[in-house]
N, C-alpha and C positions, 0 to 999 in steps of 0.2 A: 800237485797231482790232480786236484780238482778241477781246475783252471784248465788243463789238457785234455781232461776229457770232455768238459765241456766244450771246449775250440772243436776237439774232433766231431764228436754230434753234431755240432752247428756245420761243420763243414760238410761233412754226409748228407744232411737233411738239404746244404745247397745242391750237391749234385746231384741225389735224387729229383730233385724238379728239373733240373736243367734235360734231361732224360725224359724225350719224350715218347716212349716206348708204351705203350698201353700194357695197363695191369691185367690182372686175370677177371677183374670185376667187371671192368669198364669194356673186355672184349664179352663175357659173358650177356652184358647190358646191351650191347651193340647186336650182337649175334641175334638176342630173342628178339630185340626190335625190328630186326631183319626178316625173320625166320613170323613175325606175327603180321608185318606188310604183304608179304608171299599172300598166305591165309586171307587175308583182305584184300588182296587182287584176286584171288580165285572166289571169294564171296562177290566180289565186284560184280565178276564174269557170269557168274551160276544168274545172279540179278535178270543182267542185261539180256542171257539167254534164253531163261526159262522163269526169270518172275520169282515172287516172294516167293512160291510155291517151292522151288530150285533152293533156293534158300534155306526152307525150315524143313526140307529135307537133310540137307546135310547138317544142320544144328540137330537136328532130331538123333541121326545118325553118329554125332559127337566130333565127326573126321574135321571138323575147323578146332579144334580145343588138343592143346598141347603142354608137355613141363616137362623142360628140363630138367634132369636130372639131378646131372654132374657134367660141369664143364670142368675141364682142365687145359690149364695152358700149356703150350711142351715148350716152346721156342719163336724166337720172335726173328727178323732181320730187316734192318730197312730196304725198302723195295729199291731197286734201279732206274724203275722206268717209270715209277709212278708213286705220288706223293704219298705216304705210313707207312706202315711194315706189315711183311709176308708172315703171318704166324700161323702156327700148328696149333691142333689144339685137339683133346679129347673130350668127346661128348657124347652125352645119352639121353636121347629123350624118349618121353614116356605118350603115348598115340593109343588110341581107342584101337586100330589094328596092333599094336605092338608096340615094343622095344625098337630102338632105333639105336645101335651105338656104331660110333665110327670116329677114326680119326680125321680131321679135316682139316684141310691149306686153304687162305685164305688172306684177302688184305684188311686192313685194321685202317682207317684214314680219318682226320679230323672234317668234319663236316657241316652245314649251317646248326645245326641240333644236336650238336656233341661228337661222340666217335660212331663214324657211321664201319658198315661190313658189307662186302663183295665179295665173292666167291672167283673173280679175276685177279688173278693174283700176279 
Protein backbone atom coordinates (compact mmCIF):
# COMPACT_ATOMS: atom_id res chain seq x y z
CA UNK A 1 0.00 0.00 0.00
CA UNK A 2 2.84 2.11 0.60
CA UNK A 3 4.69 1.52 -2.40
CA UNK A 4 1.42 2.81 -4.29
CA UNK A 5 1.05 5.70 -2.94
CA UNK A 6 4.30 6.46 -3.32
CA UNK A 7 4.23 5.61 -7.35
CA UNK A 8 1.23 7.80 -7.32
CA UNK A 9 2.85 11.11 -5.73
CA UNK A 10 5.81 10.48 -7.96
CA UNK A 11 3.57 10.15 -10.82
CA UNK A 12 1.44 13.48 -9.97
CA UNK A 13 4.41 15.42 -9.05
CA UNK A 14 5.53 14.25 -12.95
CA UNK A 15 2.60 15.68 -14.62
CA UNK A 16 2.42 18.70 -12.54
CA UNK A 17 5.74 19.85 -14.35
CA UNK A 18 4.95 18.69 -17.58
CA UNK A 19 1.98 21.46 -17.31
CA UNK A 20 3.10 24.38 -18.37
CA UNK A 21 0.30 26.44 -17.26
CA UNK A 22 1.34 29.39 -14.91
CA UNK A 23 0.46 29.37 -11.36
CA UNK A 24 -1.28 32.03 -9.45
CA UNK A 25 2.19 33.28 -8.09
CA UNK A 26 4.21 33.41 -11.11
CA UNK A 27 1.02 35.27 -13.00
CA UNK A 28 0.88 37.60 -9.93
CA UNK A 29 4.80 38.09 -10.41
CA UNK A 30 4.57 38.75 -13.96
CA UNK A 31 1.51 41.09 -13.64
CA UNK A 32 3.22 43.51 -10.97
CA UNK A 33 6.37 43.40 -13.20
CA UNK A 34 4.15 44.47 -15.81
CA UNK A 35 1.95 46.99 -14.22
CA UNK A 36 5.70 48.63 -12.34
CA UNK A 37 7.39 48.93 -16.22
CA UNK A 38 4.06 50.87 -17.20
CA UNK A 39 4.97 53.38 -14.09
CA UNK A 40 8.60 53.45 -15.44
CA UNK A 41 7.65 54.37 -18.83
CA UNK A 42 5.42 57.19 -17.57
CA UNK A 43 8.33 58.20 -15.07
CA UNK A 44 10.40 57.95 -18.36
CA UNK A 45 8.16 60.33 -20.09
CA UNK A 46 7.33 63.01 -17.16
CA UNK A 47 11.75 63.08 -17.52
CA UNK A 48 11.97 63.69 -21.05
CA UNK A 49 9.01 66.20 -20.91
CA UNK A 50 9.36 68.18 -18.08
CA UNK A 51 12.58 67.46 -16.22
CA UNK A 52 13.34 66.17 -12.67
CA UNK A 53 11.02 68.81 -11.68
CA UNK A 54 8.03 66.44 -13.57
CA UNK A 55 9.30 63.77 -11.69
CA UNK A 56 9.35 64.80 -8.03
CA UNK A 57 6.17 66.02 -8.72
CA UNK A 58 4.64 62.93 -9.12
CA UNK A 59 6.68 61.07 -6.47
CA UNK A 60 5.73 63.93 -4.22
CA UNK A 61 2.14 63.27 -5.19
CA UNK A 62 2.69 59.21 -4.61
CA UNK A 63 0.57 58.43 -8.24
CA UNK A 64 3.96 56.23 -9.33
CA UNK A 65 3.62 53.85 -5.97
CA UNK A 66 1.32 50.95 -6.05
CA UNK A 67 0.16 47.31 -4.11
CA UNK A 68 -1.50 44.80 -5.03
CA UNK A 69 -3.65 43.63 -3.08
CA UNK A 70 -5.30 40.33 -3.93
CA UNK A 71 -4.58 38.76 -7.04
CA UNK A 72 -6.64 35.86 -7.95
CA UNK A 73 -6.41 33.47 -10.73
CA UNK A 74 -9.99 32.31 -12.22
CA UNK A 75 -8.99 30.34 -15.35
CA UNK A 76 -6.32 29.76 -17.70
CA UNK A 77 -6.35 28.38 -21.60
CA UNK A 78 -3.64 28.05 -23.92
CA UNK A 79 -3.85 30.73 -26.53
CA UNK A 80 -4.34 29.87 -30.34
CA UNK A 81 -2.67 32.26 -31.97
CA UNK A 82 0.05 33.10 -29.78
CA UNK A 83 2.60 31.41 -27.63
CA UNK A 84 0.98 30.94 -23.24
CA UNK A 85 -2.23 31.11 -22.00
CA UNK A 86 -5.21 33.43 -21.99
CA UNK A 87 -5.94 33.80 -18.24
CA UNK A 88 -8.59 35.52 -16.06
CA UNK A 89 -7.74 36.70 -13.16
CA UNK A 90 -9.01 38.93 -10.11
CA UNK A 91 -7.27 41.77 -8.84
CA UNK A 92 -7.25 44.81 -6.62
CA UNK A 93 -4.77 47.24 -6.21
CA UNK A 94 -4.35 49.61 -3.75
CA UNK A 95 -3.29 53.62 -5.54
CA UNK A 96 -2.96 56.92 -3.77
CA UNK A 97 -6.38 57.91 -5.73
CA UNK A 98 -7.91 54.71 -4.87
CA UNK A 99 -9.08 51.10 -4.97
CA UNK A 100 -8.79 49.70 -8.20
CA UNK A 101 -10.52 46.25 -8.44
CA UNK A 102 -11.30 44.46 -11.62
CA UNK A 103 -11.37 41.34 -13.26
CA UNK A 104 -8.92 41.11 -16.12
CA UNK A 105 -8.08 38.91 -19.49
CA UNK A 106 -4.82 38.67 -20.37
CA UNK A 107 -1.77 36.56 -21.90
CA UNK A 108 0.56 34.84 -19.50
CA UNK A 109 3.95 33.85 -21.97
CA UNK A 110 7.45 32.67 -21.20
CA UNK A 111 9.92 35.22 -21.82
CA UNK A 112 13.78 36.31 -21.86
CA UNK A 113 13.19 36.92 -17.70
CA UNK A 114 10.78 34.56 -16.80
CA UNK A 115 6.79 34.68 -17.37
CA UNK A 116 6.35 37.84 -18.95
CA UNK A 117 2.18 39.67 -19.11
CA UNK A 118 0.30 41.38 -22.06
CA UNK A 119 -3.02 42.64 -21.97
CA UNK A 120 -3.23 41.14 -25.99
CA UNK A 121 -4.61 38.42 -25.47
Amino acid sequence: MHVLMVTMLAVGAFVAELSDEPTEHAMRTAFEAHITSDVQAALDFAQEVGGPEAVAKIRAAGTDRFEIRTFQKLDCTRSETKPGYVCGFLVDIGMVGGDLQSVLLGRFFRGSNGLDFSLDS
